[in-house]
C-alpha positions as YAML, in Angstrom:
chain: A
units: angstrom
residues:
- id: 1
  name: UNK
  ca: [51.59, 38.77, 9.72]
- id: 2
  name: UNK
  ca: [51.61, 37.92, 5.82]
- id: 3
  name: UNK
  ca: [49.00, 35.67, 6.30]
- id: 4
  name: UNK
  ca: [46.91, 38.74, 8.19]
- id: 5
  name: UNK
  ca: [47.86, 40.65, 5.11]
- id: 6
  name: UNK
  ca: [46.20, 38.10, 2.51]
- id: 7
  name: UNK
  ca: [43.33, 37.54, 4.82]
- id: 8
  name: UNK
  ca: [42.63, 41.04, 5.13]
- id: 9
  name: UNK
  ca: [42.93, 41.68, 1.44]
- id: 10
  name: UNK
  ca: [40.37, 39.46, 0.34]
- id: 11
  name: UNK
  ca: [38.37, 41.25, 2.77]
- id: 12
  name: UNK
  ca: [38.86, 43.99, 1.26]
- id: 13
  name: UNK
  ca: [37.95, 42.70, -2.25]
- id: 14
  name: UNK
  ca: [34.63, 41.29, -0.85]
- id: 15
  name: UNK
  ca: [34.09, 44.72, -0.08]
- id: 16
  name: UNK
  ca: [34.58, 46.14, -3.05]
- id: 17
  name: UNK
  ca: [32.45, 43.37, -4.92]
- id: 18
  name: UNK
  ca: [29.17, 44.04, -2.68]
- id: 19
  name: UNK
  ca: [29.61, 47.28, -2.78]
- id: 20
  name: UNK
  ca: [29.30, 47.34, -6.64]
- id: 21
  name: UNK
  ca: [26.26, 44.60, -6.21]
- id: 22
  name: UNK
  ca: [24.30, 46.39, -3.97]
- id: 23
  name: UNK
  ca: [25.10, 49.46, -5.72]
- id: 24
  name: UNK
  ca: [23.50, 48.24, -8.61]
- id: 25
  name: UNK
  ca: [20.56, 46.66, -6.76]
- id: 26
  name: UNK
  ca: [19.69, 49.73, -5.34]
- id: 27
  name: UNK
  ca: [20.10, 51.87, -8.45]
- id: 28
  name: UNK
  ca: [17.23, 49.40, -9.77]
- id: 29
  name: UNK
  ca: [15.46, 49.62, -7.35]
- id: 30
  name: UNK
  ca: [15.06, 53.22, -7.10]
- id: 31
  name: UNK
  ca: [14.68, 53.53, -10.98]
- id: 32
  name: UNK
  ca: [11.23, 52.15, -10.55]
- id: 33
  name: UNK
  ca: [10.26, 55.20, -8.08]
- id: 34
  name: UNK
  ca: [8.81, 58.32, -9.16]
- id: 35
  name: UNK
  ca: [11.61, 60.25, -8.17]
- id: 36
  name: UNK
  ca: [14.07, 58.16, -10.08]
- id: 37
  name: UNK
  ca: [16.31, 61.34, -10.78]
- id: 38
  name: UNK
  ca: [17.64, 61.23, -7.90]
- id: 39
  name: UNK
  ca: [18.10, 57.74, -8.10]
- id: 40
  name: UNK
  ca: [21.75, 57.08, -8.79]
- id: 41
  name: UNK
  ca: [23.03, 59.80, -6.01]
- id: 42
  name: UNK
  ca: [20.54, 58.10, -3.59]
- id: 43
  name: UNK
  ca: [22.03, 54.81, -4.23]
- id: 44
  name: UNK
  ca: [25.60, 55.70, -4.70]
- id: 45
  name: UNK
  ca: [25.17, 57.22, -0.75]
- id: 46
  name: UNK
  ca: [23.65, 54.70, 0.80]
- id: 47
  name: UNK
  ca: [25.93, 52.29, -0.76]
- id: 48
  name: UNK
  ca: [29.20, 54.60, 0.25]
- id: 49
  name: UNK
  ca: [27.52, 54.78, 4.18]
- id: 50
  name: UNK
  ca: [26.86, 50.83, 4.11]
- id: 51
  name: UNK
  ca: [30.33, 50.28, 3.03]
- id: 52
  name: UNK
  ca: [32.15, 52.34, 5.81]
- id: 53
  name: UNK
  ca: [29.71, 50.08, 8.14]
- id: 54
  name: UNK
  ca: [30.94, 46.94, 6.69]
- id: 55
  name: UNK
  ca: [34.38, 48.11, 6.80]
- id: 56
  name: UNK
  ca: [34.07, 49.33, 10.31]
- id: 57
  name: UNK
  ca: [32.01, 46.60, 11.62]
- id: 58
  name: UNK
  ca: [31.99, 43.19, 9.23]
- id: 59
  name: UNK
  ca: [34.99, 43.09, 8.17]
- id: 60
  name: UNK
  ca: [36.44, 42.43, 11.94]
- id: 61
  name: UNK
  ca: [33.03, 40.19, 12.80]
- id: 62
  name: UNK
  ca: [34.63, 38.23, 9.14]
- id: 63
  name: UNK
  ca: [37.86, 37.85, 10.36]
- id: 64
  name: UNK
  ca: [36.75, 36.71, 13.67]
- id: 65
  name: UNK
  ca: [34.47, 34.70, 12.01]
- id: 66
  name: UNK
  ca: [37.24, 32.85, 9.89]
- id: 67
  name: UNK
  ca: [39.06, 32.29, 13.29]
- id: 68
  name: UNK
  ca: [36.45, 31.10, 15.20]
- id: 69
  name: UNK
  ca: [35.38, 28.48, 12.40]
- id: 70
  name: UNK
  ca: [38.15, 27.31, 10.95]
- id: 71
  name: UNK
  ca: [38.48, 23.60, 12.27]
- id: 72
  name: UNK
  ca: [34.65, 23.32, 12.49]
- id: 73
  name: UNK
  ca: [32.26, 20.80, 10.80]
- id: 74
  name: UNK
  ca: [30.24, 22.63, 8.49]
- id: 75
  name: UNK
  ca: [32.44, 25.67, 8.54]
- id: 76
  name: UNK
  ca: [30.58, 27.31, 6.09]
- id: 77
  name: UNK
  ca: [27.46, 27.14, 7.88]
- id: 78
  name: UNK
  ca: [28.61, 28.45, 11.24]
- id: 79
  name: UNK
  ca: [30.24, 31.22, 8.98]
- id: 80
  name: UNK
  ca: [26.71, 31.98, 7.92]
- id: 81
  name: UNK
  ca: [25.42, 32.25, 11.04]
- id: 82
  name: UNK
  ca: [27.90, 34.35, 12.37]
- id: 83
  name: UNK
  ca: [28.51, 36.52, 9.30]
- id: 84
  name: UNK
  ca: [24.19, 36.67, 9.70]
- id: 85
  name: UNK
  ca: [23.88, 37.26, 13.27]
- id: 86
  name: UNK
  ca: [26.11, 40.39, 13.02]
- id: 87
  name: UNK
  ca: [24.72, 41.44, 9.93]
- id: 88
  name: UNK
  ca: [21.62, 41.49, 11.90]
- id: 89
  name: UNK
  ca: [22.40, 42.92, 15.53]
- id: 90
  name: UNK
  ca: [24.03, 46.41, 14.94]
- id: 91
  name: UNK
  ca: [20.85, 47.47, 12.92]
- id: 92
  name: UNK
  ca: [18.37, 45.79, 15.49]
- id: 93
  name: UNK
  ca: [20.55, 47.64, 18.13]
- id: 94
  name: UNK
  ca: [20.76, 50.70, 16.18]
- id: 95
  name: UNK
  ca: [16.83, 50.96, 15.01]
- id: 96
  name: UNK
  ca: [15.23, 49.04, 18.03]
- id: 97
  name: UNK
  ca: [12.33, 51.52, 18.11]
- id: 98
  name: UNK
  ca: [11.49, 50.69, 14.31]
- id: 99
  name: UNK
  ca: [11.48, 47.18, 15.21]
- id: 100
  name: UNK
  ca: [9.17, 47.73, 17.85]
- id: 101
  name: UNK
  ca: [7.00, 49.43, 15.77]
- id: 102
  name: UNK
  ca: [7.33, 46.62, 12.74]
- id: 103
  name: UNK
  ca: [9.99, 48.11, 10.57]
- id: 104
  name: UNK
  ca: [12.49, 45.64, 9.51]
- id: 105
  name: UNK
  ca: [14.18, 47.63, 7.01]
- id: 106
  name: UNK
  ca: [17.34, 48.60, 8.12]
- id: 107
  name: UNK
  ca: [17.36, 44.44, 9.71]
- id: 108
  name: UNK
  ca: [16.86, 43.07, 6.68]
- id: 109
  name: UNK
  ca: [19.49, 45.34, 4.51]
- id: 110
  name: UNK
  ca: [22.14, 43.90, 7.16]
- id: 111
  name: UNK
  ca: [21.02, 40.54, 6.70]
- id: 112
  name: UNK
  ca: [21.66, 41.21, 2.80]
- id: 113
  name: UNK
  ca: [24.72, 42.86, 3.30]
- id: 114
  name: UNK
  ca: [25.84, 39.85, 5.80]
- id: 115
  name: UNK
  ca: [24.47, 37.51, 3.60]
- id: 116
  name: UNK
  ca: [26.57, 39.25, -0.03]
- id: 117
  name: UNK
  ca: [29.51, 38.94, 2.25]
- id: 118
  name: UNK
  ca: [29.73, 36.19, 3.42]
- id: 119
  name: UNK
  ca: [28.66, 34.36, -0.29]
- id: 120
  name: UNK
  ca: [31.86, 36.35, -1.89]
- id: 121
  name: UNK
  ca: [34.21, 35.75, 0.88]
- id: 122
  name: UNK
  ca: [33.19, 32.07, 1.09]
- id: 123
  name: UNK
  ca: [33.63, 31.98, -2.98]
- id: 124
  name: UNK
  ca: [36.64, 34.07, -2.58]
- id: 125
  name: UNK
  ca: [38.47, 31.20, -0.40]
- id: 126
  name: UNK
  ca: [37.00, 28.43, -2.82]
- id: 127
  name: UNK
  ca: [39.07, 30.07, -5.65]
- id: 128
  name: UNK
  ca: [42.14, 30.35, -3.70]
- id: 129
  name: UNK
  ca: [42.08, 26.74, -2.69]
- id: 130
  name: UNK
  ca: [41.98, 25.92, -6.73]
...
């Protein structure tokens, strides 16, 4: 159980730390659009809904992740492709019509979200090991 407990903690701080980066991306992002007003309460939404997903959804697919990987050669890179394949299916599941039409958006923000979590959970368990 205390092992759970640290597991899921540094979860939780990956979290927290991707949330802030993406936060930031996005605020820059938008800043360069017209409408950049509305920029920061734009961002700081999207960010907030991306979050509860990655709560909801990658933190278990993480954890499972972890489990699944933990006594394999190359760990790291069968974390990345699970952390990526998750990242990717919920929004190809969720937006399958876009991607029928061409629109990889909401694909490619999982894969960057996947892809942030994974590097500062992965960094994250370096750190601990020192």
């Amino acid at each position: 159980m205390k092992k759970l407990w640290v597991i899921l903690k540094a979860k939780f701080l990956a979290l927290l730390i991707i949330t802030i980066i993406q936060y930031f991306l996005l605020l820059w992002l938008y800043s360069i659009s017209p409408h950049s007003h509305e920029a920061s309460l734009l961002a700081f939404s999207f960010v907030l809904i991306t979050a509860f997903i990655v709560l909801i959804y990658g933190v278990p697919i993480s954890v499972l992740s972890d489990y699944l990987t933990q006594k394999k050669y190359l760990r790291w890179l069968w974390a990345f492709l699970i952390h990526s394949t998750g990242g990717a299916l919920l929004p190809a599941l969720l937006w399958f019509d876009d991607i029928k039409e061409g629109r990889y958006l909401w694909v490619l923000w999982g894969l960057i979200s996947a892809f942030l979590f994974w590097l500062i959970d992965e960094l994250l368990k370096m750190f601990r090991k020192i």
